[in-house]
FIVO-354551 format. One record per residue (C-alpha): residue number from 0; residue in one letter; y, z, x. Coordinates in Angstrom, 3 decimals, padded with zeros to 6 digits. Example, Ala and Ser with C-alpha at 12.3 -4.5 7.8 and 13.67 -1.06 7.14 Angstrom:
REM FIVO-354551
<node num="0" residuo="a" py="-004.500" pz="007.800" px="012.300"/>
<node num="1" residuo="s" py="-001.060" pz="007.140" px="013.670"/>
END
This chain:
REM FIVO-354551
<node num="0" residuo="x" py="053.428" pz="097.687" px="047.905"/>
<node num="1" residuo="x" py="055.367" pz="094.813" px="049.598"/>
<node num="2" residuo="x" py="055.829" pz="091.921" px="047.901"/>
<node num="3" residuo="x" py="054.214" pz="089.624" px="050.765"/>
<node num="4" residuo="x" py="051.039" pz="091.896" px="049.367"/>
<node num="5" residuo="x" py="051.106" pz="091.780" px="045.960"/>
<node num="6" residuo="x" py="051.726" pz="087.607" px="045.622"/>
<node num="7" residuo="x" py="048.041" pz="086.653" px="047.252"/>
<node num="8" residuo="x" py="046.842" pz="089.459" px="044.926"/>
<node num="9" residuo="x" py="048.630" pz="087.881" px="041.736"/>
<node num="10" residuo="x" py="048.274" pz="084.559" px="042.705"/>
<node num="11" residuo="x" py="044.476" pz="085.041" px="042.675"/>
<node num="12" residuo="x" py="044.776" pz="086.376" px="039.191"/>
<node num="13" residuo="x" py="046.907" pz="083.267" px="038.151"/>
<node num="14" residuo="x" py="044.516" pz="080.764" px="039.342"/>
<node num="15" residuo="x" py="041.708" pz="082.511" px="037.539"/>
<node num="16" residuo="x" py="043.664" pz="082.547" px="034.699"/>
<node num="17" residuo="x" py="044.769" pz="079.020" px="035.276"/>
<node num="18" residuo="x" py="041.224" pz="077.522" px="035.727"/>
<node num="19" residuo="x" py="040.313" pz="080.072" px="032.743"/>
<node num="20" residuo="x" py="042.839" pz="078.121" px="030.654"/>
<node num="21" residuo="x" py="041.613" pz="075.156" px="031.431"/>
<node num="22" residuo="x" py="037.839" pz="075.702" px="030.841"/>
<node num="23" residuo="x" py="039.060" pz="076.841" px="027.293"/>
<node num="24" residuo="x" py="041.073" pz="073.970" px="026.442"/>
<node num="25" residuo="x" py="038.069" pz="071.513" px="027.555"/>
<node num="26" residuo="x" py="035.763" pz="073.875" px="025.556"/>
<node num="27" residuo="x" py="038.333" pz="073.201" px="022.388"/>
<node num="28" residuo="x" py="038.296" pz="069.684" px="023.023"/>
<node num="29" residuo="x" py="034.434" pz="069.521" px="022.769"/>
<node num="30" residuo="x" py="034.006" pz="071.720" px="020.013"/>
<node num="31" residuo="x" py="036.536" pz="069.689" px="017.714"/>
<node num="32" residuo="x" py="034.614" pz="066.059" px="018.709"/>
<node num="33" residuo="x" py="031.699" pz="067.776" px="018.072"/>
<node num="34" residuo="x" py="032.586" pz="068.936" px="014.880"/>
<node num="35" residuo="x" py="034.153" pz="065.770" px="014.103"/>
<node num="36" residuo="x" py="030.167" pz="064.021" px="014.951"/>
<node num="37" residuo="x" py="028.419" pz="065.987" px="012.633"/>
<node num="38" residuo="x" py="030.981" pz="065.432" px="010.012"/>
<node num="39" residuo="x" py="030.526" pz="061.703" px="010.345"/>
<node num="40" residuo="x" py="026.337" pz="062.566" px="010.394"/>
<node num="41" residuo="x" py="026.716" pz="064.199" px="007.309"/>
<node num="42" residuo="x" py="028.311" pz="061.371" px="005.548"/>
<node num="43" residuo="x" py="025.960" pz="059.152" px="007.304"/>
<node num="44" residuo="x" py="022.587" pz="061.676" px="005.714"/>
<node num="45" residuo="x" py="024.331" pz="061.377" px="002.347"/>
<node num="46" residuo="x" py="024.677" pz="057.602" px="002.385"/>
<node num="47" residuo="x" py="021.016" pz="057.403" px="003.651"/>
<node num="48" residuo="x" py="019.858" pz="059.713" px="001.115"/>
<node num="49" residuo="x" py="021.861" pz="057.902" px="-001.725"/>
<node num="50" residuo="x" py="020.050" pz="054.373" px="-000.419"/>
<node num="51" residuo="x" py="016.692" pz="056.005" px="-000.540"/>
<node num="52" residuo="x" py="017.291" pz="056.980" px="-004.243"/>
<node num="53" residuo="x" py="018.188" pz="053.808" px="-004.872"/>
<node num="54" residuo="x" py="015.267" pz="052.337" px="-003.246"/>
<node num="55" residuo="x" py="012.608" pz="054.653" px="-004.872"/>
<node num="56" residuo="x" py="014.797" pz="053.663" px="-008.302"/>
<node num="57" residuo="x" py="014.201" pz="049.857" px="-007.374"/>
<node num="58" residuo="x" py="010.671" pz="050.445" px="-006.224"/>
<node num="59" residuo="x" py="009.969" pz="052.058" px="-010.159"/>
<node num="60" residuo="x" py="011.790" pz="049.206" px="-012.247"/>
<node num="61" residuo="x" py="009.610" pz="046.801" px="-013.395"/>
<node num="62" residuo="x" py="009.415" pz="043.127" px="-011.374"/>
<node num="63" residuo="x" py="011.282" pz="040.361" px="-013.131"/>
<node num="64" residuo="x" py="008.867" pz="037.872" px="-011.069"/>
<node num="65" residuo="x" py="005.527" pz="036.876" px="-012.482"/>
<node num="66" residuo="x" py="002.150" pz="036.212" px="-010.224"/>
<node num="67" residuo="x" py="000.966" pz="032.955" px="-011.839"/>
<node num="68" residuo="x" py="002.743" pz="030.129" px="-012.661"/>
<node num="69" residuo="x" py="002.916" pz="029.641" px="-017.172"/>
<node num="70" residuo="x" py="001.057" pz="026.731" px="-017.596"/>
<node num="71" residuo="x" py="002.399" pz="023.722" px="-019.986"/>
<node num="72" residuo="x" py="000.559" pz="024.875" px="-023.286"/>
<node num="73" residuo="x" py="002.038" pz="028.281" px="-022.716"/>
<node num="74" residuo="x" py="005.172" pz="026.945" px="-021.905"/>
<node num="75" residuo="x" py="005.330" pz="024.952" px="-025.244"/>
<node num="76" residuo="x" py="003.807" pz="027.685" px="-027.335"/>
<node num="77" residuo="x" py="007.307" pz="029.765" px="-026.000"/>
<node num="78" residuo="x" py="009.614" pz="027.154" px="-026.616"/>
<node num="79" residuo="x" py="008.368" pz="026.518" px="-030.590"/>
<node num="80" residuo="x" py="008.360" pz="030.039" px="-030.770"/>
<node num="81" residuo="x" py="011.926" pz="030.748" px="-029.438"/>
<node num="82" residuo="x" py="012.664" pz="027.534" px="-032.016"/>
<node num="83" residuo="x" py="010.949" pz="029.211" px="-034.626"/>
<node num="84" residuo="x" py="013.080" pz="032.967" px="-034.110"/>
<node num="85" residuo="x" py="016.631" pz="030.563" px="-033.925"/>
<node num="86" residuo="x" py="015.205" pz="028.565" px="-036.699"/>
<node num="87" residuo="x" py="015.773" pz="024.992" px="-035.255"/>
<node num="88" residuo="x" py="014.465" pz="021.984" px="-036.751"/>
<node num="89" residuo="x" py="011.517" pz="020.412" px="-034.332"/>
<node num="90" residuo="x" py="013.719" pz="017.159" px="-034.147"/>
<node num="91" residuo="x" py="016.283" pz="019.066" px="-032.733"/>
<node num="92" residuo="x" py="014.684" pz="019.692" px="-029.552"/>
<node num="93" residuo="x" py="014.365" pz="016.881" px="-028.037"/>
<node num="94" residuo="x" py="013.745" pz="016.764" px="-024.384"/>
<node num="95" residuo="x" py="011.238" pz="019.429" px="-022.655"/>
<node num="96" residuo="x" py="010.620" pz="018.556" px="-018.895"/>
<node num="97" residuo="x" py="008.977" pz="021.250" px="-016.185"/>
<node num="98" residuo="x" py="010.346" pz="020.341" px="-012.763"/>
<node num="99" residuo="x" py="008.178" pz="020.898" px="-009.484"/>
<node num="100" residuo="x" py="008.077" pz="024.398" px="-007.926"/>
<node num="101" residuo="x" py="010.431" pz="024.804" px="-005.382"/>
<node num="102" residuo="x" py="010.398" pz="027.574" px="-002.662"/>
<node num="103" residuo="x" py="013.777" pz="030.026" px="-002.650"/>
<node num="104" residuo="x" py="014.988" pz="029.671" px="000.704"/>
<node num="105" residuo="x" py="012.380" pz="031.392" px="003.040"/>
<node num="106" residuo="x" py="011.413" pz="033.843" px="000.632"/>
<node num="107" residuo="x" py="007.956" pz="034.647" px="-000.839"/>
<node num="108" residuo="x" py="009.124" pz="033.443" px="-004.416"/>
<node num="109" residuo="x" py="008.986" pz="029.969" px="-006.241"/>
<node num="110" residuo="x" py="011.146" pz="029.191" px="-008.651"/>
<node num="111" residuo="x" py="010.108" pz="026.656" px="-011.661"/>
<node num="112" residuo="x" py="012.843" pz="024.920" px="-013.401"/>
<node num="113" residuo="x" py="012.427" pz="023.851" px="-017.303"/>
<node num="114" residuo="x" py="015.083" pz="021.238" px="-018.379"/>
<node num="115" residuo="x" py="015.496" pz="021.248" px="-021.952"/>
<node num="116" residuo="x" py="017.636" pz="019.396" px="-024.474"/>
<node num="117" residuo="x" py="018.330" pz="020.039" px="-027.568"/>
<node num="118" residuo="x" py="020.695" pz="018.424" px="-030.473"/>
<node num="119" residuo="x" py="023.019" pz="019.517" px="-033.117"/>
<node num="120" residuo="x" py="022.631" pz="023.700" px="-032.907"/>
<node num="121" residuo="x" py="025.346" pz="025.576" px="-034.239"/>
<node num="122" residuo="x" py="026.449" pz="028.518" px="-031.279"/>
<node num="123" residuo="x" py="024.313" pz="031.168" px="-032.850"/>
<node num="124" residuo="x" py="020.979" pz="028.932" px="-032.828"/>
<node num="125" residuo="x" py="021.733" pz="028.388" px="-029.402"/>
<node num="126" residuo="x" py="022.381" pz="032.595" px="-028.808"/>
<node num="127" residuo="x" py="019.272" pz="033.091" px="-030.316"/>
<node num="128" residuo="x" py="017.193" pz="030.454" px="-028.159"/>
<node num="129" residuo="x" py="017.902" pz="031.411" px="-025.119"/>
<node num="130" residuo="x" py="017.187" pz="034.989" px="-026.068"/>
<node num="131" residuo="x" py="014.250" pz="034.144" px="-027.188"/>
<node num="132" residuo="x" py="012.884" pz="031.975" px="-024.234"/>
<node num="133" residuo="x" py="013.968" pz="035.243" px="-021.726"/>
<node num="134" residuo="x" py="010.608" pz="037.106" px="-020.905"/>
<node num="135" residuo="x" py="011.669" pz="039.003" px="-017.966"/>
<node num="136" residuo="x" py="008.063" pz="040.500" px="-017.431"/>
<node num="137" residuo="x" py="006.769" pz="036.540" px="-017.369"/>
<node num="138" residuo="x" py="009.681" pz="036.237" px="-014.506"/>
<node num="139" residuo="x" py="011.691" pz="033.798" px="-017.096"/>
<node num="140" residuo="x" py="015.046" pz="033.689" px="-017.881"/>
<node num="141" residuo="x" py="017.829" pz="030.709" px="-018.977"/>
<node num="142" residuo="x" py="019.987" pz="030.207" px="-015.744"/>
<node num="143" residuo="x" py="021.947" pz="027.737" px="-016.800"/>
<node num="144" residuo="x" py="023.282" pz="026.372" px="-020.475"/>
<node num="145" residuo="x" py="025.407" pz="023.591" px="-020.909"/>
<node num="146" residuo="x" py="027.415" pz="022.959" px="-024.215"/>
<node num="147" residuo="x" py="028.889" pz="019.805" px="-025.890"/>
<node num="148" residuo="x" py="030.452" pz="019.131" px="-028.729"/>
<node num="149" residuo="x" py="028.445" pz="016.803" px="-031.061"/>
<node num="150" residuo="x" py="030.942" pz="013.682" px="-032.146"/>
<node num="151" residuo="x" py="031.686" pz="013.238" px="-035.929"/>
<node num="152" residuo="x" py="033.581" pz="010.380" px="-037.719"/>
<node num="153" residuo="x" py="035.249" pz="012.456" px="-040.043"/>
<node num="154" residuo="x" py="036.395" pz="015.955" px="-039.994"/>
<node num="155" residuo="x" py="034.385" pz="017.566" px="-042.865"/>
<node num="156" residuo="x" py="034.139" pz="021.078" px="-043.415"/>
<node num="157" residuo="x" py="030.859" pz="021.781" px="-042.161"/>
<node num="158" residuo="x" py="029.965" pz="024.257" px="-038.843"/>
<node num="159" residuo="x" py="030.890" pz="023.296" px="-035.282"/>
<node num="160" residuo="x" py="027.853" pz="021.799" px="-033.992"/>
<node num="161" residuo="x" py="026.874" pz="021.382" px="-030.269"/>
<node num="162" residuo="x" py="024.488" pz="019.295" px="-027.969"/>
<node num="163" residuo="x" py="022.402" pz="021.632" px="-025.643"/>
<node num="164" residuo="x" py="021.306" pz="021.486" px="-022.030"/>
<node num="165" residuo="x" py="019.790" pz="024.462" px="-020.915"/>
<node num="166" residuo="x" py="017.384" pz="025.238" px="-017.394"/>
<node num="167" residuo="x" py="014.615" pz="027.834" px="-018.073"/>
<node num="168" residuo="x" py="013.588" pz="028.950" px="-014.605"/>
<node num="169" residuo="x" py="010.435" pz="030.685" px="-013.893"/>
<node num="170" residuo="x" py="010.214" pz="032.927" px="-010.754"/>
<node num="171" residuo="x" py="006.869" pz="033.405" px="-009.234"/>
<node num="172" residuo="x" py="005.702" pz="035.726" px="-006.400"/>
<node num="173" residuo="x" py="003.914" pz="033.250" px="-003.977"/>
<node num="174" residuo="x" py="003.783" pz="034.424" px="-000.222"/>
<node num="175" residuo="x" py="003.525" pz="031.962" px="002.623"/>
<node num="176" residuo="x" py="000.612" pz="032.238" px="004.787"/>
<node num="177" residuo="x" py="001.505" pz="032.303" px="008.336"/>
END
């Protein structure tokens, strides 16, 4: 065979094997992004299933937000009885005062502040009435607590006593009509 014979015979052969080479390498190239999308679905499915246990797990724990408001006799039955478990004096509280309700942003909750002072507590009666006031199944907790020291003339040996203001809030599940 001459060689002016055999080169449109190879050549054929190259270019199938060229364009061969070629399909192969774009097949390869699809295969690996491929493979790298349903690596990142896969992560994606496991974060979706680890929300939806967390949901379900959110959906079973009990609601921290009551559906009526506590009204004021309930309200001071609480206090004297968180008074009573801290063992305060009665003259020691001495300021009790229920705010208005006021709507949490655009939410379907209202939230009921409780201002409440109270006078020369040593740091455990104050542990223990705040503890006592929490009712998270009544949607009540203290939010905020304020301590200062109560002023003396002398310096005596007796406990460290403090002045309390504390906020007992109240959240209620109220939806808007609309």
């Amino acid at each position: 065979m001459s060689p002016q014979r055999t080169f449109p015979r190879i050549r054929g052969h190259m270019l199938f094997a060229l364009a061969s080479g070629i399909l192969l390498y774009m097949s390869l190239e699809q295969y690996r992004a491929a493979h790298a999308d349903a690596a990142t679905t896969l992560q994606r499915l496991e974060t979706c299933r680890r929300q939806s246990a967390e949901i379900k797990d959110m959906r079973e724990r009990p609601a921290f937000a009551a559906t009526a408001i506590e009204d004021v006799s309930a309200l001071t039955g609480r206090i004297a009885r968180a008074r009573r478990a801290a063992q305060i004096a009665e003259q020691s509280v001495d300021l009790v005062d229920p705010r208005s309700l006021v709507r949490l942003e655009d939410s379907s909750y209202l939230l009921r502040p409780v201002s409440i002072d109270l006078r020369g507590l040593r740091l455990p009666q104050v542990v223990q009435f705040a503890a006592a006031l929490s009712d998270l199944d009544a949607g009540m907790w203290v939010n905020q607590l304020r301590l200062s020291p109560v002023r003396r003339d002398s310096e005596e040996a007796e406990p460290e006593l403090w002045n309390v203001e504390l906020t007992l809030t109240q959240i209620v599940f109220s939806p808007t009509s609309e």
